[in-house]
Every structure is written in C-alpha cells, then in structure tokens.
Phi, psi and omega in degrees: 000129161287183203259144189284144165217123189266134169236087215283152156163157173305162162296324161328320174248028216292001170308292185309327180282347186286314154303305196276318129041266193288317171312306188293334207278334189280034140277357186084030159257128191268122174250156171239132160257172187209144155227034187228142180302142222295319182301345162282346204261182183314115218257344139317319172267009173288305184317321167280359165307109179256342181207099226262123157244120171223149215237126182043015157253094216342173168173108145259208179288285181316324197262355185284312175294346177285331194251104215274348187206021146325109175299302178206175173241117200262114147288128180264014180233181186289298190292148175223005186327336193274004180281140188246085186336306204272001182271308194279339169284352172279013175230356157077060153259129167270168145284109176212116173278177181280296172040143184203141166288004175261349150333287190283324162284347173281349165293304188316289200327290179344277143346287164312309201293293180311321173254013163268264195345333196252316175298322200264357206099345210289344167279352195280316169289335173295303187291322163353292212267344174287323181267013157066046193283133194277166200297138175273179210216347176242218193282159171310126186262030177254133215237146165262146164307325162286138196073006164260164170253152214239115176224137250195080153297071217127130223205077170248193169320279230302316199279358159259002178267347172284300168320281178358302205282333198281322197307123331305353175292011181045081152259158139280160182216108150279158170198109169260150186202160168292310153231102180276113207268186209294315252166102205213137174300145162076004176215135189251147160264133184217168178291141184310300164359282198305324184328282198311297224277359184246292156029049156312338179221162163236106198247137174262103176230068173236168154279173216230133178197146178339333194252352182247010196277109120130054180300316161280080168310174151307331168295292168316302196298329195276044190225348147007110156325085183325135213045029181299171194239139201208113163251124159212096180297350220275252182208154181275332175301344204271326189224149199265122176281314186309327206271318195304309176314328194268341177288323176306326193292312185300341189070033163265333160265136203263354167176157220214050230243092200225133160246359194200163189211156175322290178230180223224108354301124181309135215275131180329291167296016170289111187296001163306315173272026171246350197252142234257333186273025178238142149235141210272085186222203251201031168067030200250321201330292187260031169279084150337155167281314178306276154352327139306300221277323175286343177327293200273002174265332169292306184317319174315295202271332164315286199327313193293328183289327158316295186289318155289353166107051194218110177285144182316169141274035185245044178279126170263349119270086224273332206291003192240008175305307216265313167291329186297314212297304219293341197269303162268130148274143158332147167222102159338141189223115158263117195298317178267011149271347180324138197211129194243132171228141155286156147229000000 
C-alpha cells in the first residue's frame, strides 16, 4: 500500500491544494485533501497519515497526538508560523516549507517593486494625471534611491536577494538580524534602534516567531526616521498596526507599502483604507506564476523524500534529525496503488 499524505487548508486556496495533490499523488502517493479542521476528521484515518503537508492550519500538540505515525509536517510555501515547532520536535517529527528561488526572488522583485512606488510616488502621478489635475509647479514629491539609507530587517533569502538587486544604486544598505556574520561587502550591521532611526526606507523581513511577534511596538515604530518610506512583505504580527496606523497618519512615515497584517483579510473597517499615502494588497504582491507553478513540485519532493527516509534539505529543525533518522523507516510508495480522495 502506498504511503498517506493529508493535505489541510482553507477553501480559499483550494486550487493550490488541488495542484499540489495531483503532484503528490502522480509521485506515488494516496492523498486526502481536507478543509476541515484536522482534529475533525477520523481518527482512523488520522492514524494513518505518514505525512501532514498544511497551510494555515494549526498543528499542535493535540493534532500532533491524533497523528501516531506521522513523519513530518510539510508548509508547501516558505511560512510555517501555523506550526508548533517545539511540540513536533518533541515527537521527533520533522518541519519542513516549500522555500524556492523563485520564492524568494519573486519577494525581492516585489519589494524593490514597493519602494519605487513609494518613493517615485507613482500613484500620486496617476491620480494627477486621471483626476485631469493641472502639473504641479512647486517641488517634486518624488524621491530617489540614490543616497538613501536602506535599512532591512532580517538577513534571509528574501533579504539578500534584495541587497543583490540594490548594488549600484549608491545606497547605503543597513541590516540588523540577530547573528550578524563579521563582514559582508556594501552592507554594515546594526542594531535595530540605530536601524529605525537612519532609515530612509525601512523594509520589514523577518519571521514571525514568539520572540519577534510585535517586534516593532509602539515605542520602536516611533523612533522612525521622520518622512521614512515603511515596507513590510513579512508577517503583520510583526508590527503594532495601531501605532504603525497613527505614524502613516500624521505623516511621520511619508508612505507605507503592506502586504500583510495582524489579522488577514484586512478587515473592512481598518483605518489603513482610509489613508491615502499606503498601499495595500492582500498578502499577494510577490506570488508570481513562476512561484506558484513550483509549490506542487517542491511539496511532491519533500513528501517523497520524507517518506524515503531521506530529511529534506528545507527541515526547518534540523536539530531533531538525528532522532527523526533513528525512529523512522523508509515506506514504500507504490505509484500504482495510488489513489487520491476529498473531504
């Protein structure tokens, strides 16, 4: 028989869950997809689950004990935040995302895509020229890259694949991250403080985790370069929206550039749509077709690799590797018993 793999997520994306699916299952694997919470479904066929890949759906302690022969917990994207690392290492289950270069370099793109716009302006020159407005006549409100400082919070793919693109615009590039290796050309490491307050653009790229969830307080967002430009591609959890809401207002961040949020959709009644100088988008910006088209082919090779005994390289706690090994055996996946079913 081949080996079960359940695949959890809202309805919302259930296209994407449909795709990575057929990828596993044409990979020799019998799938469930679900949209229903994990803890609802059968606790026989939970028991048979060898390998849970899920999107935004909790996985804790509880759904980890429904599942006795589970292998690994798969994110078929780069975030894995709905995971509870240390409850799966305690069960020598590995953690393993999706992460792709076309992940990461389609964020940069993005990104970079987010602080021109914000610099240059470019929506303000559209309602200009749409709202038949006549050319202004006094200074430009559009700014260039050259000769700002770039400051960067976190030093991952995403954020070096940023740097990359910044060589040569005559930037300054800050970065603060927790361990800042001694010496990397065109970019000095600093402490966050010094970050906020030097800043002309602020771009937020880090993960969202128990020791960074509302890492920029209030206390922090005010310490802002007055008229700084504030990106964050990240996670919403990451920044006190309120305090971030009352700095946009005032027009001490001079634009504002959010793809993510505290909570996710941004909510109708959010004072973020009211204000004029932000832009908005739906946790969307830098998903790409490429990017997307790699989701189900990476989730196929975890799964597969998982189940052969092999830890990925994208195990986001490498540190349970060693136990993982000694615990699990390989299980055959015969492609021609494969079989895919909904719930």
């Amino acid at each position: 028989m081949s080996a079960s793999v359940l695949i959890a997520g809202p309805e919302s994306i259930g296209r994407l869950l449909n795709d990575i699916s057929n990828s596993v299952t044409g990979a020799g694997f019998a799938v469930t997809v679900t949209h229903q919470p994990i803890l609802s479904l059968p606790p026989l066929m939970l028991a048979e689950v060898q390998a849970l890949i899920c999107v935004v759906s909790p996985v804790g302690r509880a759904e980890l004990d429904a599942l006795p022969n589970v292998r690994a917990l798969i994110s078929p994207i780069t975030g894995y935040d709905w995971i509870d690392l240390e409850a799966a290492g305690a069960k020598d289950v590995l953690v393993v995302n999706g992460e792709a270069s076309e992940n990461f370099e389609s964020m940069a793109e993005a990104t970079i895509m987010l602080m021109l716009t914000s610099l240059y302006d470019l929506h303000g020159a559209e309602k200009q020229l749409r709202d038949l407005q006549p050319r202004p006549k006094g200074p430009m409100s559009a700014r260039m890259v050259s000769g700002k400082t770039i400051g960067i919070i976190g030093y991952g793919n995403i954020s070096r694949a940023i740097i990359r693109r910044l060589a040569g615009w005559d930037a300054q590039i800050l970065v603060t991250t927790r361990t800042p290796p001694e010496a990397v050309d065109g970019i000095r490491f600093v402490e966050l403080d010094r970050l906020l307050e030097a800043s002309d653009v602020v771009i937020v790229m880090t993960s969202l985790a128990p020791e960074t969830r509302n890492l920029l307080d209030a206390a922090r967002l005010r310490r802002l370069k007055p008229g700084c430009v504030f990106i964050n591609t990240a996670r919403g959890g990451l920044v006190d929206e309120q305090e971030l809401c009352r700095q946009v207002a005032t027009g001490r961040i001079s634009k504002a550039a959010l793809d993510v949020f505290d909570s996710e959709p941004l909510g109708a009644d959010s004072p973020l749509r009211q204000l004029p100088n932000t832009i908005l988008t739906d946790h969307i910006v830098g998903h790409t077709r490429e990017m997307y088209d790699a989701i189900p082919r990476i989730a196929a090779v975890n799964v597969a690799e998982t189940i052969g005994g092999t830890p990925p390289e994208r195990t986001r706690n490498r540190d349970v590797v060693e136990r993982w090994r000694a615990k699990w055996g390989p299980v055959a996946a015969g492609a021609d018993e494969s079989k895919a079913s909904r719930t």
